[in-house]
N, C-alpha and C positions, 0 to 999 in steps of 0.2 A: 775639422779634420780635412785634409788635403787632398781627400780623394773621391772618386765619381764612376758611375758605370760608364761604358763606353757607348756612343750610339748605338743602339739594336733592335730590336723586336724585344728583348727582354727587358728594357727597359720598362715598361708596360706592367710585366709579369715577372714577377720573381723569379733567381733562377732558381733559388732553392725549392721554390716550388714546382718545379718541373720533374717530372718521374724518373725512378732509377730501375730499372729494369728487374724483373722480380727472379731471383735466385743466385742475384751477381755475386760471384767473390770478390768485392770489392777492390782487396788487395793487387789481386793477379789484374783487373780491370784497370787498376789508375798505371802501374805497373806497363802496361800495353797500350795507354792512353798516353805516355810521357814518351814512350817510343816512336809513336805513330806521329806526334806533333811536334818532337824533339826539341822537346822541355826537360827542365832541373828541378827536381824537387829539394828546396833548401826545409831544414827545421831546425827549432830551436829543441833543447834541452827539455824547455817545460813544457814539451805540446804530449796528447800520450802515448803510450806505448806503442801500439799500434803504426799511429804515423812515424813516431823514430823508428821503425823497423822498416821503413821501406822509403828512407830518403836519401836523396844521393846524397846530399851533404848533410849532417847533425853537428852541432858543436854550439857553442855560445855567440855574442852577437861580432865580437872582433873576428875571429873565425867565419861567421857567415858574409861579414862584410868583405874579407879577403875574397871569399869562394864566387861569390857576386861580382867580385871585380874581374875574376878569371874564365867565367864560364862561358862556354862557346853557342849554347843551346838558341830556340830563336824565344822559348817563353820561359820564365821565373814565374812558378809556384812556390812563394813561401809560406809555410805553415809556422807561426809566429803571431806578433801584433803590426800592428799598424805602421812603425815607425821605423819597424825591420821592413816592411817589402817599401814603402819610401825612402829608403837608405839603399836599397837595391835598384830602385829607379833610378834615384837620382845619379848610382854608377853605371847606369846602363839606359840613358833615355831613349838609346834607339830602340832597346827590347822590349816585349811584351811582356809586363810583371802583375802577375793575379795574388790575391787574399781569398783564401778560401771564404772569407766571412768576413763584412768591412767594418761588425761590430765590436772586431777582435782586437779594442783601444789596448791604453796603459792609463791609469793611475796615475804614476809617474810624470807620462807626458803630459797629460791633463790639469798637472798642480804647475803647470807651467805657460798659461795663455800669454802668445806673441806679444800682444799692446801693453798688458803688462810689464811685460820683461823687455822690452822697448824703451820702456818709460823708466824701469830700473837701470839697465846698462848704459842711460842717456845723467844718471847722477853722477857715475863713474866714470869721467873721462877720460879717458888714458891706460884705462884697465883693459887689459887683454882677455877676451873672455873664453872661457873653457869650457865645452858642454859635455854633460855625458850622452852618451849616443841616445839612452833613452828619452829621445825628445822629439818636436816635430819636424817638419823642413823649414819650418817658417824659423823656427828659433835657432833651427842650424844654420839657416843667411845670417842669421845675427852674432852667429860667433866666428872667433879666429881660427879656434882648433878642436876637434870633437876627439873625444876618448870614450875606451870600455873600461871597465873595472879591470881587467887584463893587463893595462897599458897606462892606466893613468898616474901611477906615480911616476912614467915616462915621461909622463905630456906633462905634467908640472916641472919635473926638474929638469926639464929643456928650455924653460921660459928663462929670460933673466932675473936673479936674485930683486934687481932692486923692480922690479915692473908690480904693478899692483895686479891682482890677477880676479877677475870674477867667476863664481864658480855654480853652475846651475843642470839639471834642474834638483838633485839630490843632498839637499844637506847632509844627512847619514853619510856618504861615501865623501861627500866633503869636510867634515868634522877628523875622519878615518885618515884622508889626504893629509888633513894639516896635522896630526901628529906624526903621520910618515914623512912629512917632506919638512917640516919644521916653516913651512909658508903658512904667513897669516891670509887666509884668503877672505872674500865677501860672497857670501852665500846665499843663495836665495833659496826660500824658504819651503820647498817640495819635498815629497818621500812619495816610495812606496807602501801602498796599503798591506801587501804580501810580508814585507819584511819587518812593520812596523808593527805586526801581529803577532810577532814571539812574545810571550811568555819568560819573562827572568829568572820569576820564583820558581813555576814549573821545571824550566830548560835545569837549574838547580836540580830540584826535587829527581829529577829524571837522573843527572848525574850521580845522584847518591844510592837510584837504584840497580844502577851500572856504572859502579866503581872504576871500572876497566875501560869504558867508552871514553873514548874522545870526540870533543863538540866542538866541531869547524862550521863556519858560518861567512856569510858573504858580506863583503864591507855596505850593503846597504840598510844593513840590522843596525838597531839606534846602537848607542856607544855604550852602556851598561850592557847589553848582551854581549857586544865585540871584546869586552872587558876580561868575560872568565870565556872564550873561545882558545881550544889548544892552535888553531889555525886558521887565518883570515885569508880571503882568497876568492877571486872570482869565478862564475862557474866549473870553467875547463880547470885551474888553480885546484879548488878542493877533489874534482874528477881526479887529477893525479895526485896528489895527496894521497888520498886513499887506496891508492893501487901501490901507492909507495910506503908508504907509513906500517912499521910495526903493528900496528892497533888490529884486532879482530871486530870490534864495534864502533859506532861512530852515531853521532845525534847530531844530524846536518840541519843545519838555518841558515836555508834556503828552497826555491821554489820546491816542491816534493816531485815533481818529476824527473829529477835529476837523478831519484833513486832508481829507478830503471834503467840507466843505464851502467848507473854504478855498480851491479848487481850483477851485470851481466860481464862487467871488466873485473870483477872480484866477486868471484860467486861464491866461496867460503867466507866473507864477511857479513858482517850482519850490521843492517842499515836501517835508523829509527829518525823520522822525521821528527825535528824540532815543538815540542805542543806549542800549542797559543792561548789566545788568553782565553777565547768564545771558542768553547767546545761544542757548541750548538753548528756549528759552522766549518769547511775545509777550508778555514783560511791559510793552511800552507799549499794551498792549491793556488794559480792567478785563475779566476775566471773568464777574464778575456781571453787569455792562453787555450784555453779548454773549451772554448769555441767552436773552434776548427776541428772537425770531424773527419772519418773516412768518407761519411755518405757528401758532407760537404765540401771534400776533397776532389770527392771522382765528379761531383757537377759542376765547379769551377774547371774541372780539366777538359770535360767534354764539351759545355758551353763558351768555356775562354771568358769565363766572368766571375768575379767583378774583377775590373782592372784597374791598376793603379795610375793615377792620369794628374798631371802638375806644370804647374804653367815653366813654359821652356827660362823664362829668368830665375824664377827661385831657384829651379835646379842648380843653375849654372853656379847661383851665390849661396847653393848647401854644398855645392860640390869641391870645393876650396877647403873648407874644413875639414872635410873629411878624408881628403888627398893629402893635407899634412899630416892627420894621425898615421894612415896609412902607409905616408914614406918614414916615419920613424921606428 
C-alpha cells in the first residue's frame, strides 16, 4: 500500500489512540474542525450513514475524482478506501490528503499486486491497458487510461476497434464490458469480495417474494446474477434509476450503503439489500469501507493524520491516466 504517516510525534503513538474529549458531538465538532482548517470532506456511497450526512461532497468514485479535481480547500479528508484518497493525491500533490484509517484497503485492489501485473501487461504488447479506478497508484502508472463503472463503456468505445485492449483489475465489470461494447478484451483475473457474495438462488427466491420489486445491481456482480438484473448500473446509475423508475421496491446488488441514501431521495420506496450466500456474515456490507468512523473521523481532522504521502514520480505517471478518463 502507497501510503505512510507523515513525520510527527504521532508517529510514536497512535493517533487513534489519542483522546476525544468526553461529551463531544462529534458531528457538530468535525463540522467546525473542517472550517477552522479549511478542509473538504469527500465520501463515498458505502461509508455510513452518519458520515454521508455530513460530507461536503457524497457520490461514487467518478464523481469524487471530479470533486477532488475541483476543490479549492488546503486539506482532503476522504472517508472511503485507500485507493480513492490516492486518486485524490495524485490530483492534488500540493494538498494535504488524510484517510481517516489507512486500514481502510480494497479487495479489489489487492487481487491486483504491481509485479504481477507488470509481468502480465509485459505478455501483451501492444495492448492498451484500461484500469478500473479501483486499484493502486502503482497499477495506475501502468496503464493508459483509468475508468469508473460510470464511464467505462466510454473508455472502451473511445479506444480503436482494431487495438488489443487489457483490462484489469475486475473481471466481473470486464466480462459486463465485452458484452456491451462487443470488444474481446484480456482480463486479468480480480473481483471484488462484496459483489462476488450475492446469492443467485436467494436474489431468486427473494424475487418470487416480491413479485413487484425490481433487482438492479452493479456490473461488478459475476454474470449469472447480472443475467436476471431489471437494471445494470453503476452506483450514482442505479441512485437514479430508482428515483426515476416506476417500481415501488427494489433488491439492490450492491454495497448496502447506498440504501441510505436512496431512501432519503425516495422515501416512499422500499429498499431491500441483495442476500448472500453466508448469512452468518454482512457481507453486503465492504468492511474496509466501514472502517472509517465518526470518532476516527474527528481524530484525523484534529491531528491531520494519517496522511497520504507517494513518491513525486508515481504520481506524475498515475496522473496521465487519469486525466484522460477525466477529459472524456
Amino acid at each position: 500500500m502507497s501510503v505512510a504517516f507523515s513525520t510527527s510525534s504521532l508517529r510514536t503513538k497512535g493517533y487513534l489512540d489519542l483522546p476525544i474529549p468526553k461529551g463531544i458531538d462529534l458531528k457538530e465538532a468535525i463540522i467546525e474542525l473542517k472550517a477552522k482548517k479549511n478542509a473538504v470532506l469527500l465520501a463515498h456511497y458505502y461509508q455510513t450513514k452518519d458520515i454521508q450526512d455530513i460530507a461536503d461532497y457524497l457520490g461514487d468514485s467518478l464523481y469524487l475524482a471530479k470533486a477532488a479535481q475541483r476543490v479549492d480547500a488546503d486539506i482532503i479528508v476522504f472517508a472511503g478506501v485507500h485507493f480513492m484518497a490516492e486518486t485524490a493525491k495524485i490530483i492534488n500533490p500540493s494538498k494535504k490528503v488524510l484517510l481517516p484509517d489507512l486500514k481502510a484497503g480494497c479487495s479489489l485492489a489487492d487481487s491486483c499486486p504491481p509485479d504481477q501485473f507488470a509481468a502480465f501487461k509485459a505478455k501483451h504488447p501492444g495492448a492498451v491497458v484500461v484500469t478500473y479506478i479501483n486499484c493502486s497508484a502503482e497499477i495506475k502508472a501502468l496503464s493508459d487510461i483509468v475508468c469508473t463503472s460510470s464511464n467505462a463503456v466510454a473508455v472502451i468505445e473511445s479506444i480503436d476497434p482494431d487495438t488489443p485492449i487489457i483490462f484489469a483489475p475486475d473481471k466481473n465489470l470486464g466480462r459486463y464490458l465485452i458484452k456491451e461494447t462487443g470488444r474481446d478484451m484480456i482480463l486479468w483475473d480480480g473481483a471484488c469480495i462484496v459483489h462476488e457474495a450475492f446469492s443467485f438462488d436467494k436474489i431468486v427466491a427473494l424475487a418470487k417474494q416480491y413479485p413487484k420489486a425490481k433487482f438492479i445491481a452493479h456490473p461488478e456482480s459475476e454474470s449469472q446474477v447480472l443475467e436476471i438484473a431489471h437494471y445494470i448500473g453503476s452506483t450514482s446509475g442505479l441512485l437514479s434509476f430508482v428515483q426515476k423508475d416506476p417500481a415501488e421496491t427494489f433488491i439492490v446488488g450492491t454495497e448496502a450503503g447506498i440504501l441510505h441514501e436512496m431512501q432519503k431521495v425516495a422515501p416512499h420506496k422500499t429498499f431491500i439489500a441483495a442476500p448472500v450466500e453466508d448469512e452468518t456474515c454482512a457481507c453486503s456490507e465492504c468492511a474496509f469501507m466501514k472502517l472509517n468512523t465518526l470518532e476516527k473521523l474527528y481524530l484525523c481532522l484534529e491531528h491531520e493524520q494519517p496522511e497520504i504521502l507517494l513518491d513525486a514520480q508515481l504520481m506524475q505517471q498515475a496522473l496521465l491516466p487519469i486525466e484522460r478518463m477525466l477529459a472524456l
